[in-house]
N, C-alpha and C positions, 0 to 999 in steps of 0.2 A: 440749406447746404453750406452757409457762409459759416453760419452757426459749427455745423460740425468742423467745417476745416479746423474753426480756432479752436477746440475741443484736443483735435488731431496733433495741429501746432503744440498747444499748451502740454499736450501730453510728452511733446519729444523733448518740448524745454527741458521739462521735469527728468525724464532719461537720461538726459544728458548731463543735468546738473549732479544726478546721483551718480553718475558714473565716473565725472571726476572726483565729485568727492570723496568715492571709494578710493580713486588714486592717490589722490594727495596731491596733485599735478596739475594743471590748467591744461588744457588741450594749446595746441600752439598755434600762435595768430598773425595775421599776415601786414607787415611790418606798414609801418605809415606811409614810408616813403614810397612803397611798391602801390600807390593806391591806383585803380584802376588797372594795377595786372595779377592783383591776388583776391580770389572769392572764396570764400567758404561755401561750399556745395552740399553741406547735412553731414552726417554723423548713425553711425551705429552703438556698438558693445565694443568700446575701446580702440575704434575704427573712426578714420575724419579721413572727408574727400574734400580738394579743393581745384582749383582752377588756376594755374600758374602760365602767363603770357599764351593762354589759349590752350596749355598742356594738361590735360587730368592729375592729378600727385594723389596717392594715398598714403596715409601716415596712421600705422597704429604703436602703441606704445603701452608698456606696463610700467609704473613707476617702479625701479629694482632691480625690473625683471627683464626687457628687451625694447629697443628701440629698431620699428622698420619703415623705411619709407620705396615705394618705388616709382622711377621717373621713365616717362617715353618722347618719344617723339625730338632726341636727341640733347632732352634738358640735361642741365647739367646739376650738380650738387651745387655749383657756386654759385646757381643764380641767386640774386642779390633781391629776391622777388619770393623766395620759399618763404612758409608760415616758419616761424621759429620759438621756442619756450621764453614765458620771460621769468624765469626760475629755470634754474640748471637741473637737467635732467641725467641725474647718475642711472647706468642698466649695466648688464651683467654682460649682455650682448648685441651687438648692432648688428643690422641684416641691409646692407646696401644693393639695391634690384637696379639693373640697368642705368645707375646713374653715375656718370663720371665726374672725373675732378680736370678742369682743363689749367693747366700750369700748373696745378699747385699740391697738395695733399690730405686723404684724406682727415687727419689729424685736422686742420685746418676749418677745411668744412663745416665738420661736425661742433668746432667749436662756436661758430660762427651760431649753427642752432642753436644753441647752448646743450647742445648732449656730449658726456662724458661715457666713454667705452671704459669696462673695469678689466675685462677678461676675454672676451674673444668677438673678433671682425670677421665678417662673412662678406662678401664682392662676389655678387652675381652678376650674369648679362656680358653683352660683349662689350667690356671695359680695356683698355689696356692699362698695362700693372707695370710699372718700373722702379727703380728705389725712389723716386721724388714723392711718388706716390706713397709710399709706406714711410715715408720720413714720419719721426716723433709717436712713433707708435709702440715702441724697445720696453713700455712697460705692459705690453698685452704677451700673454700667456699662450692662447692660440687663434689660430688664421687657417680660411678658410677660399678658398679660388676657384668660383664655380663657371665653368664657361668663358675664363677670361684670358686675353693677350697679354705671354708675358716674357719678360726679358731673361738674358739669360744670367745679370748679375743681379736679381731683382731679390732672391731668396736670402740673400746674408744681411740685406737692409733692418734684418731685426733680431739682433743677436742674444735676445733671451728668451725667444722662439720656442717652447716646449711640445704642443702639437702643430701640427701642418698637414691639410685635407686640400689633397689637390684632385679636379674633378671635370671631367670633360674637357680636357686641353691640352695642349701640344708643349709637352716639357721640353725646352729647346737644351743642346748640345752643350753638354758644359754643365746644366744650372743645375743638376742634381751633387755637384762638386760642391759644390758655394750654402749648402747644406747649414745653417747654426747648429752650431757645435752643443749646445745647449738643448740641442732635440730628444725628444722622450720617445712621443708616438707618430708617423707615419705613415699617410694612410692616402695611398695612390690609386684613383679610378678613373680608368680609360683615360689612361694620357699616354699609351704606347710606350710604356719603360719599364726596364728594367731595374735591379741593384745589382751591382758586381759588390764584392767583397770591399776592395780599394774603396768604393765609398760610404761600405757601412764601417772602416775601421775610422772613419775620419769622425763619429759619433759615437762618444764614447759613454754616453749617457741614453742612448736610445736600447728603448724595452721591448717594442711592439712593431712590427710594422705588417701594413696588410697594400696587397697589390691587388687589384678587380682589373681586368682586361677581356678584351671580346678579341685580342691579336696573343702568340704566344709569348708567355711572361715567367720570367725566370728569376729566383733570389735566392746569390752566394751567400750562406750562413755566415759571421763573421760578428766582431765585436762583442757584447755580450748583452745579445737578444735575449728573450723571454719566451716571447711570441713569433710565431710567423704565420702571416695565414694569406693563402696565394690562390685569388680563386681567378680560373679561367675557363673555357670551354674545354668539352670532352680532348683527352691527349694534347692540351696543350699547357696544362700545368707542369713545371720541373722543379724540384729541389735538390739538389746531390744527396747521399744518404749519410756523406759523413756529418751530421748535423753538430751542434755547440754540445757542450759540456753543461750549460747555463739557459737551454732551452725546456722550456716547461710544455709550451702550447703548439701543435703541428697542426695547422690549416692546411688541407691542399682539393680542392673541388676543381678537377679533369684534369687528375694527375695522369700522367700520359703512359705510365709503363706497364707493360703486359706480361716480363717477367720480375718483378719489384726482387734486389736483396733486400738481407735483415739490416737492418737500423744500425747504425752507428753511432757512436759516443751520446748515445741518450739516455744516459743515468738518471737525470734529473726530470726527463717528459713525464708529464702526469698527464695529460690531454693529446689524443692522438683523432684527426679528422680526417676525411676523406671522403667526398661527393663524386659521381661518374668515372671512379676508375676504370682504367682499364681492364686492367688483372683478374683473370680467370680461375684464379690458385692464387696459396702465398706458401713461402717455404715454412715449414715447421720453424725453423730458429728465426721468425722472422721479428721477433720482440724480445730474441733471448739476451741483448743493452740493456732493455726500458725494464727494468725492475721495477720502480718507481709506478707503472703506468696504473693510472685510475682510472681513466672513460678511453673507451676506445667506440669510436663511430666511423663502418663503415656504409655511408648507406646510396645508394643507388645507382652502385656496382651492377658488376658482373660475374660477382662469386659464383660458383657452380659447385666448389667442394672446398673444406677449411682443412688442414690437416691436423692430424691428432697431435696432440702437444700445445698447441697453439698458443694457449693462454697458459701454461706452464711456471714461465718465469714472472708474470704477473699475477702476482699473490693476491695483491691488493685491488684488485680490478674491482668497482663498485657499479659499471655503468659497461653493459656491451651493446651496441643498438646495430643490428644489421638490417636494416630495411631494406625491400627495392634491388634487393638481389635475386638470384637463379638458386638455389639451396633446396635439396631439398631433403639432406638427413645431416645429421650432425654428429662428430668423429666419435669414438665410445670413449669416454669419460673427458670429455671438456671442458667441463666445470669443475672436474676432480678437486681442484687445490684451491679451487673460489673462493673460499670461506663468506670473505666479504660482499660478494655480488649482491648489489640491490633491485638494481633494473635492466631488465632484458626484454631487446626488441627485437621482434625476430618478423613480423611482419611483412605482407605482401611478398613472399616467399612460393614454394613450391612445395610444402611440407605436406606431408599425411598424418594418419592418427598415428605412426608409426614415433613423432615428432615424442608425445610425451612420456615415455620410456627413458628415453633421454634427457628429460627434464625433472622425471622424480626424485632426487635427490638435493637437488637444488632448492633446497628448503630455506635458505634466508634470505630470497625474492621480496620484497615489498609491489615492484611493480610487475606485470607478466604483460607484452602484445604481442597478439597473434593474429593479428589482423590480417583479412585478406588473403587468406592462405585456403582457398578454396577446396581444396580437397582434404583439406584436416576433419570432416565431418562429428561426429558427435565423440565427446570423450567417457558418456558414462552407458551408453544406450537409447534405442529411439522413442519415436514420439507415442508407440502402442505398450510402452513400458508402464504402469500405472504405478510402480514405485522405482523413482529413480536410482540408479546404481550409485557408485562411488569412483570418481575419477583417478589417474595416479598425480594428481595434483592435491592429492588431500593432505599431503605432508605439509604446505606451501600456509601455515598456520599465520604466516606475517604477512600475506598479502593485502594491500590496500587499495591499489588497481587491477583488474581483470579483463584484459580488451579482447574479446573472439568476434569482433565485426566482420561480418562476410568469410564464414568460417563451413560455414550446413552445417552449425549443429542444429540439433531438433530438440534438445530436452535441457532444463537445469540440472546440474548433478548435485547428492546432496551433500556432498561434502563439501561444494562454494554454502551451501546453505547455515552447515552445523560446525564445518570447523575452521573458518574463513573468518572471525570472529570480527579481525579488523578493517574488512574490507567495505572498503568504500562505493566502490565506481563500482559495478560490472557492465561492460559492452556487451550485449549479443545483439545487436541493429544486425540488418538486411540477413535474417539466417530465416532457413525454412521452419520457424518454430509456430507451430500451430495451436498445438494445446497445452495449455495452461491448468493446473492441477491446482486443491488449497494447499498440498505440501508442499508446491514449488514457490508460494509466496509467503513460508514461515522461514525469514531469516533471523538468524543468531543475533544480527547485529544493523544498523542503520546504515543501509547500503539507498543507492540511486542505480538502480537497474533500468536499462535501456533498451529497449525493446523495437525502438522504430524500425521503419523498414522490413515487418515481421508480421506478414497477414496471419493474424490470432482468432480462429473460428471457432474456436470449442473453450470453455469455463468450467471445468469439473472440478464439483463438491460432490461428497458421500453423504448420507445423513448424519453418521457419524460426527465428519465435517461442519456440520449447520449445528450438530446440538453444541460442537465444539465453540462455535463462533456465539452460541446464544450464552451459552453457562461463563463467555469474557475469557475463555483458555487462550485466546487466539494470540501468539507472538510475533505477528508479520509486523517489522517495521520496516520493510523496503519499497520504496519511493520507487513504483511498476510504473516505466512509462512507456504505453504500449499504443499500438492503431486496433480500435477491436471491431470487428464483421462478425459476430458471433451466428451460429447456428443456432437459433433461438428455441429449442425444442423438448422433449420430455429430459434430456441429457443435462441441459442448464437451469432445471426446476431447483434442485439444493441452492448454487452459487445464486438465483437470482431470491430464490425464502432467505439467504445468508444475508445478501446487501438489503433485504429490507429490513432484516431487524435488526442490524447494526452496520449500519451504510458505511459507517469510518473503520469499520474490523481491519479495513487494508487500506493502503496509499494507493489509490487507481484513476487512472485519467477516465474520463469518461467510456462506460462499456454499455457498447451500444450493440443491437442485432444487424445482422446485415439488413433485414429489413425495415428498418428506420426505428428509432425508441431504443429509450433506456434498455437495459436489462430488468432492473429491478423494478421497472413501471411497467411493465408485459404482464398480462391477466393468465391466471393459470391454465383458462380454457386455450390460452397460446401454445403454452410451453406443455404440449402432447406428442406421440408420435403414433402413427399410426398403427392399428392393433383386429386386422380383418378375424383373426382368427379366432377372438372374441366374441365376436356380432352374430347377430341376428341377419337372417335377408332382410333386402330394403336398410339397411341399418350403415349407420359410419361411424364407428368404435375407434378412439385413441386414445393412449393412455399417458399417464404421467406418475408421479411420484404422490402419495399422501402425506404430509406434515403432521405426525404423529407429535405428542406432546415431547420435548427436551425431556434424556433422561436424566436424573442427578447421578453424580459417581458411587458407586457403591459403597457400605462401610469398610465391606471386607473384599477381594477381588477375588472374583466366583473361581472355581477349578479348571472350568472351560468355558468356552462362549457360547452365550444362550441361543438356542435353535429358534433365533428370532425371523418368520418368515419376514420377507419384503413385503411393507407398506405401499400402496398402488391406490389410483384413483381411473378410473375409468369415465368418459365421456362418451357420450353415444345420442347420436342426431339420426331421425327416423323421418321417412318423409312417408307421410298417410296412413302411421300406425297407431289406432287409437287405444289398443291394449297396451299397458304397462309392455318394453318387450321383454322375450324372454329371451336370456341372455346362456353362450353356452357353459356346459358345466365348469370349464377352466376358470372363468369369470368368476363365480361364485366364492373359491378361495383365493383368486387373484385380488381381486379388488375388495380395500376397503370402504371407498369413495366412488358413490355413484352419481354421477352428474346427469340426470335427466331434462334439465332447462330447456325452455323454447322447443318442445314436441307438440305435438298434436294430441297428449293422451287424456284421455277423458272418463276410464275405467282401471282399478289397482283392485287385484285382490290379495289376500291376506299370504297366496300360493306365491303370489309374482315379487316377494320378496327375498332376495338374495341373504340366507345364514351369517351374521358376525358382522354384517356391514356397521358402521362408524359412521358415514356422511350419506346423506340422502338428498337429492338435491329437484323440487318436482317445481320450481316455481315455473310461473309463465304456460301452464298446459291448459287441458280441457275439462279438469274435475272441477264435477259438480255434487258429490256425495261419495262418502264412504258408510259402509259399515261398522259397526261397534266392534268387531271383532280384529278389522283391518285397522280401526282408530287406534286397539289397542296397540295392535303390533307394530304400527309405526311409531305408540308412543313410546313403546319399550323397548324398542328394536336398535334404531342410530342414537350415537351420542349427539348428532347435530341433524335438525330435519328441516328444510325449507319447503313451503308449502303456497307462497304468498303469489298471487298473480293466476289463480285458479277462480271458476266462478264458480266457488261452495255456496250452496243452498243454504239460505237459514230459516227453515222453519221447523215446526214441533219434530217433523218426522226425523230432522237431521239433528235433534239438540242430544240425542243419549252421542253421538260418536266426536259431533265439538265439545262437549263437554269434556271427553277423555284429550282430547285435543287440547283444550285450554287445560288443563291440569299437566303437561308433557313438559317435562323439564327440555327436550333435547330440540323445541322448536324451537327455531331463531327467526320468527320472523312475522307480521300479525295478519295468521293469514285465515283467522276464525272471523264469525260474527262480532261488531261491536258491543253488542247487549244481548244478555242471555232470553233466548225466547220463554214467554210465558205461560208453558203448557198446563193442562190439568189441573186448572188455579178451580175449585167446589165454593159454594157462595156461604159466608160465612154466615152461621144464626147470631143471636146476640147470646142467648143460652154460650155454645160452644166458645163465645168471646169470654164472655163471664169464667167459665172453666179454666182457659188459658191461660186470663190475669189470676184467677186463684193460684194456679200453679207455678207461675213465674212469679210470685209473693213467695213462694214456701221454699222453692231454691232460688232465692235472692237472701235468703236470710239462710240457709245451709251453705250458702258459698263463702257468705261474711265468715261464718263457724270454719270452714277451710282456709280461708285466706291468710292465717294463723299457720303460719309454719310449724312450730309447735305441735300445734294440737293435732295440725294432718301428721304428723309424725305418730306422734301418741295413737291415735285413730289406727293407724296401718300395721302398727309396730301389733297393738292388741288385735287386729283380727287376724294374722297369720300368726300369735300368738294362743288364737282361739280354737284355729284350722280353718276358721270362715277363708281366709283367703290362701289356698293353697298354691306353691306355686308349680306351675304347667311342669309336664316332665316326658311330654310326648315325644321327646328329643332323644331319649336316654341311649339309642344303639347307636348311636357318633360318634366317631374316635376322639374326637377334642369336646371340654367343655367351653372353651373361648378360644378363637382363632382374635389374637391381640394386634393391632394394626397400627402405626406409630411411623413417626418420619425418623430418619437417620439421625436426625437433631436433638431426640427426643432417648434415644437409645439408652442413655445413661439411665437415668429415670426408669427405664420399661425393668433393666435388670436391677436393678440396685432395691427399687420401692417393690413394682407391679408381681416380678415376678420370685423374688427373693420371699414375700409372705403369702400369696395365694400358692405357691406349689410347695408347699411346708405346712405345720401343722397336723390334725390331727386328722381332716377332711380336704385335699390337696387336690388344687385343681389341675387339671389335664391341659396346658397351655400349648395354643400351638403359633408358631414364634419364626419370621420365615429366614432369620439367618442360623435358625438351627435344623428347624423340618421342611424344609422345600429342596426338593431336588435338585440336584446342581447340572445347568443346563436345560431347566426344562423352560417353555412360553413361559412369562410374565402374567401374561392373561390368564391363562391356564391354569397356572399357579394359584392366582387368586380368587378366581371361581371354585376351584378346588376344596381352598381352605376352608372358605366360608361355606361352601354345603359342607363341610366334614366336622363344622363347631355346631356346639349346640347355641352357643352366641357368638357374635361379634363385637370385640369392644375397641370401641376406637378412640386412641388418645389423641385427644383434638388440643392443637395447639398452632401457634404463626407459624410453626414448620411443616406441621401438616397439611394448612391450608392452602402451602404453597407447593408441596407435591404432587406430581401428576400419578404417581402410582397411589400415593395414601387416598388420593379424591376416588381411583378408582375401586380399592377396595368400601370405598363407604358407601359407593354406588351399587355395588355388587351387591352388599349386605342388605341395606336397604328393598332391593328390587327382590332379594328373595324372603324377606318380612312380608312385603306385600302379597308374593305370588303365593305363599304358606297361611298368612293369616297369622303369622305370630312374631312376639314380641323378638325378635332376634337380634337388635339392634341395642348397643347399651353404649352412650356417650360418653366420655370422661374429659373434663376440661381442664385444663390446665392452669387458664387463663380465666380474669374475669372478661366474661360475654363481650362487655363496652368495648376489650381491647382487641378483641378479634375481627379481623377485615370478613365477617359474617353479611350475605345476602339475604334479604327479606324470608326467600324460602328457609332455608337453614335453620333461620333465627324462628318463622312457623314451627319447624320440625321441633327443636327444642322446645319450643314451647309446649307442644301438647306430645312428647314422648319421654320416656326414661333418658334421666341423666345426672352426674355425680359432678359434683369439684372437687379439685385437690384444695386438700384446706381447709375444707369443711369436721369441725371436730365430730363428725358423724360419717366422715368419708366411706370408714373399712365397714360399718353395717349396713351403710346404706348400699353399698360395692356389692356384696356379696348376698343382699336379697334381692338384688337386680339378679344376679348369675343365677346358674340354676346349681345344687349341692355339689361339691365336690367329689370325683372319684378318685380310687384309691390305686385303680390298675391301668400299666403304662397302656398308651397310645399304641394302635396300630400303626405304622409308617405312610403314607400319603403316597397314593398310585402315579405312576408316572404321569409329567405332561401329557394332556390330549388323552387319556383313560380314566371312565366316568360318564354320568350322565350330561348331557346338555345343560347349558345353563341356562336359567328359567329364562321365559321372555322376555321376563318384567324387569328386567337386571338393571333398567334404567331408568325406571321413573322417578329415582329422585334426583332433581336438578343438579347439573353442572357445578361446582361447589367453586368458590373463588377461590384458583389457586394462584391468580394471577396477582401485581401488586392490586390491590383495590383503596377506595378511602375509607376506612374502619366506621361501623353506622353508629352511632348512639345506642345503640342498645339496655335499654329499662333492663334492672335485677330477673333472672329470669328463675322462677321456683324450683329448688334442685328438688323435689320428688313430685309425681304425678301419677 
């Protein structure tokens, strides 16, 4: 313990020594003579307490900058016992507390400490103050009288006197006479006086004078003031209205008059104030002197009506603040002649929406409050508006502040959003505003929008919205500072897929659910709402939104907007139904996203699958087998299938339907056998081994002869030059010979190279091309299933822009899934890119490897091109039947995997053989 003290100690030594040295100064020490009546008691941050004949003293001090010391218990400055400097201490200002001078002067005193005053003495406490006391003091500037006894010749004791602050004390009779002549500012609180005229002409140099009284206080204009500011209680303020010629500044808080005339001789007023008037009304010419006038503040009156004209003769008005009055319309054209007006406060008023009509015009606003004007309610429309109106504030293009605190409104309008450009601040605190839209957080410009006070339950995004927020379109830079309870439910599915893929898309304080948690941390199984009319008995159906892939912006902007149904995901909890259930017919094209999780089902057949679904969701049930037929269908069925948490069977009898299963591009999840069973395995002879190694010798040495690019050229080139290899032409009654699939990035190239030499010539293919032959308007999907049954191939330019397409991946799926469901080659690759440089997946890079495929660049491109395609025809295309007319699209539409459209890291990919 002893230990730490000295730790403690040492450490204040160190404090203290730095904090003189910051000074420059030595703290001051208590003189030798006085030994045994002066102690030093410790030390703070520029702060020393000491112990003087028994009396506490504190002394702080800035070198510079201020010397204070204050004494009790009836010490005096003189005692001859106080610490003192032994270096002279120059400050700007002395602050003397409770400690008198007895016989002698403060001058004196303070010499004695060695502190020098440069500029202004302050005398607090109940001191008494005479001339002996201010003797030697004629070279300070100003003085300051707080609480002190004073005489009534005591004021002229320091005749180059410029300011003079007298304060809590009894100006005695006479001493405002005795005034130096030499005074500027003036500045009288609570000391029960007035100024007559008679003694402000005896000041012939004073600018300023302010009176503060709790008794009634009155000041004759006179001399040549600047300033007046007279502040008292309600009706006890006077000034007469003939005011100076030379008056700039009118103070008057509880000016008493109930009928006010207009102003007199105030040419020169540029500042005009007023707190707790009386006046109920003021007369129309009640400014028509004050030409000059710049601010005018009337604030926490009793205005009830302004008259027209009002601000007429003030051209130049830049500042009008009526707070805290009774108002509650304002005259027809008030601002008429404003030009200049920059800031208007109109607050805590009685206005209605009737207010901004009146205020449209008023275009070279910087600042606008409206605060607390409770029945002003919304200026563009309410909170069930899903695109907000335009206020008549939309002219107001220079605003910088916008205050509507405590106003009802309920919506932002968008014209603070779009043409507010320089606005800064906007208030809406404490207003009924519930729902927050993503339009009402895309502002023009970097604003601090405030929101508190403002129970926020609803967060609406569109998908629109979310693809807007994913593809970086998003322009919100307003700093949202809001309290959020959000309704967490199928409504805030977009806003909370928004903040997860890009959490900083906005400035947002924490948006939480009302029932506790992020927004953007709530599981999707959260964010449902409920959907009976869907269900099944025994069944509990909710639904939410599907997260369809971002689309990209078109090249060209369609004619109309595409008859895209709503994307939906459907959730459904079943208590002790072990059939897949069956869902009612609305469901089927309602939802694309089936969530089955955590049921009881333990039987799927191939029937109990819902048409076009996309997400398939069965983990966690009671299946223990499918069928080959059901395997298929769920492998070709959803683009995404969860299966994992089922107890699948794995033996022989189950391996044909895992097997379709392991081969499903669209599972996500490993919910097969870990090693394929071993059926059927016949015991092998040595004979039948001998035969095998023969034949694995003879093409082991025919492979080497192919592994020759070259020569498999030459080899392929002669037998469809033989007719040995004819090519297929089963196809021939299809309106296209190639439905051509290509990302927007790629566009140049499709018309410039692709389709500029295959649809020319002598044998001209029949190309179908979807910003020329697709219906305008019609499904996407539709579209694309469309095309590809209506070619006789499909050839897809594969390139990094494609890869990262969600429509190009789906047409290559589509193509694909109908090669398989046909049996035939309908798939023709075209690369762009060498393989290495493509963000390609193991499948993909499978796929290529053992199907038809071309590169650009190859000086054997266009032959090889065109003994992929099938011959060219010569007669136009039929036109492509409406969206949604046609057959169904095959089942298989999906079995080739999910293609990387997303960034991925490019694989190493070995040379891969462009013919096959």
């Amino acid at each position: 313990m002893r230990a730490r003290g000295g730790l403690v100690l040492a450490w204040l030594c160190v404090a203290t020594a730095a904090s003189v040295a910051a000074q420059g100064v030595s703290p001051p020490v208590c003189p030798q003579a006085a030994a045994g009546r002066c102690f030093w008691n410790g030390s703070g941050v520029g702060e020393y307490i000491y112990t003087v004949d028994g009396t506490r003293v504190r002394i702080e001090f800035a070198d510079g900058g201020h010397f204070y010391i204050k004494c009790l218990d009836n010490l005096t400055l003189t005692n001859s016992a106080l610490p003192r400097f032994d270096v002279q201490l120059r400050v700007k200002s002395a602050f003397l507390n409770s400690c008198p001078v007895a016989g002698g002067s403060y001058s004196a005193a303070l010499e004695v400490l060695n502190v020098v005053v440069l500029e202004k003495l302050t005398v607090m406490g109940p001191v008494h103050i005479g001339r002996p006391q201010l003797a030697r003091l004629e070279g300070l500037a100003s003085l300051m009288l707080v609480g002190a006894e004073l005489e009534t010749d005591t004021l002229d004791a320091m005749p180059g006197l410029q300011r003079l602050h007298l304060q809590n004390l009894r100006v005695p009779s006479g001493a405002l006479d005795t005034l130096p002549s030499a005074l500027q500012v003036l500045e009288m609180d609570r000391t029960g006086a007035s100024l007559t005229a008679a003694q402000l002409r005896r000041l012939p140099e004073l600018r300023e004078v302010l009176v503060r009284d709790s008794e009634r206080a009155a000041v004759e204009p006179a001399g040549a003031l600047h300033k007046i500011a007279l502040e008292a209680p309600t009706s006890s303020a006077h000034v007469p209205h003939r005011l100076l010629p030379s008056l700039r500044i009118l103070v008057l808080k509880g000016w008493d008059e109930r009928s006010p005339k207009p102003w007199q001789d105030c040419d020169q007023l540029e500042e005009l104030y007023t707190n707790n008037a009386a006046a109920e009304t003021l007369p129309a010419d009640w400014l028509r002197a004050c030409p000059n006038l710049k601010l005018l503040s009337l604030r926490a009156g009793r205005l009830r009506a302004l008259p027209a004209g009002l601000l007429d003769a003030a051209r130049d008005l830049h500042t009008l603040d009526l707070l805290g009055n009774r108002l509650h319309a304002l005259p027809s054209g008030l601002f008429a002649v404003n030009k200049a007006l920059r800031s208007l406060n109109l607050s805590s008023n009685n206005f209605t929406k009737e207010l901004f009509a009146s205020l449209e015009t008023v275009t070279s606003l910087n600042e606008l409050r409206l605060n607390n004007n409770v029945h002003l309610t919304s200026a563009c429309g309410g909170d069930s508006d899903s695109v907000r109106g335009i206020s008549m504030l939309k002219d107001m293009k220079n605003l910088t502040e916008l205050s509507l605190r405590n106003t009802s409104a309920k919506v932002i309008c968008r014209d603070w959003r779009d043409n507010m450009l320089q606005l800064q601040t906007l208030d809406l605190s404490k207003n009924p505003i519930t729902v927050l839209t993503y339009t009402d957080l895309q502002f023009g410009s970097s604003v601090v929008v405030n929101l508190s006070g403002s129970n926020v339950t609803r967060l609406l995004y569109s998908e629109q919205d979310y693809n807007s927020v994913v593809r970086g379109e998003s322009r919100a830079s307003a700093d949202i500072r809001a309290k959020f309870a959000l309704v967490c439910d199928c409504h805030a599915y977009w806003a909370a897929a928004a903040l997860r893929a890009r959490p900083h898309h906005v400035r947002l304080q924490a948006v939480r659910c009302a029932a506790g948690g992020d927004l953007a941390a709530a599981p999707d199984a959260r964010l449902t709402c409920p959907a009976p009319q869907l269900c099944a008995p025994a069944c509990h159906c909710a639904t939410r939104p599907h997260a369809a892939p971002p689309t990209q912006p078109p090249a060209q902007p369609p004619t109309q907007a595409p008859n895209k149904p709503p994307q939906h995901a459907l959730h459904v909890r079943c208590a002790n139904v072990t059939h897949m259930p069956r869902l009612a017919a609305a469901a089927a094209d309602y939802a694309q996203s089936l969530q089955l999780s955590d049921n009881n089902i333990s039987h799927v057949g191939v029937n109990d699958l819902p048409p076009h679904i996309l997400e398939l969701d069965l983990r966690r049930n009671q299946i223990s087998r499918l069928d080959v037929e059901t395997a298929t269908a769920l492998a070709s069925g959803p683009q995404q299938l969860w299966l994992g948490g089922n107890p699948l069977a794995c033996d022989c009898r189950a391996e044909p339907a895992l097997s379709v299963l392991r081969a499903a591009a669209a599972l996500r999840d490993n919910a097969t056998c870990p090693a394929q069973a071993q059926c059927g395995a016949a015991p092998r002879t040595a004979l039948l081994l001998g035969g095998v190694l023969l034949a694995l010798g003879a093409a082991a040495a025919l492979l080497a002869l192919l592994a020759l690019p070259a020569a498999r050229l030459r080899i392929k080139l002669a037998l469809h030059a033989w007719g040995w290899l004819p090519a297929r032409e089963s196809d021939d009654g299809l309106r296209f010979d190639a439905f051509v699939s290509f990302s927007h990035g790629d566009e140049r190239f499709v018309r410039e190279q692709l389709v500029a030499r295959l649809e020319s010539g002598p044998a001209p293919y029949r190309l179908c091309l979807h910003y020329r032959d697709w219906a305008p308007g019609g499904w996407i999907p539709a579209q694309i299933a469309g095309s590809v049954r209506a070619s006789r191939r499909t050839l897809a330019v594969v390139s990094e822009h494609f890869l990262r397409s969600a429509w190009a991946c789906a047409e290559l799926r589509e193509a694909h899934a109908l090669a398989l469901a046909e049996r035939e080659p309908r798939l023709v690759v075209l690369l762009l890119e060498d393989p290495a440089r493509l963000p390609l997946d193991d499948k993909l890079r499978g796929y290529l490897a053992s199907n038809t495929y071309v590169r650009w660049g190859d000086p054997w491109f266009w032959q090889k091109l065109r003994r992929a395609l099938p011959r060219g025809r010569c007669a136009p295309p039929e036109p492509l039947p409406p969206a949604g007319v046609g057959p169904a699209p095959p089942a298989a539409r999906e079995l080739l995997p999910k293609l990387p459209c997303d960034d991925q890291e490019s694989l190493n990919l070995k040379s891969l053989d462009p013919i096959t």
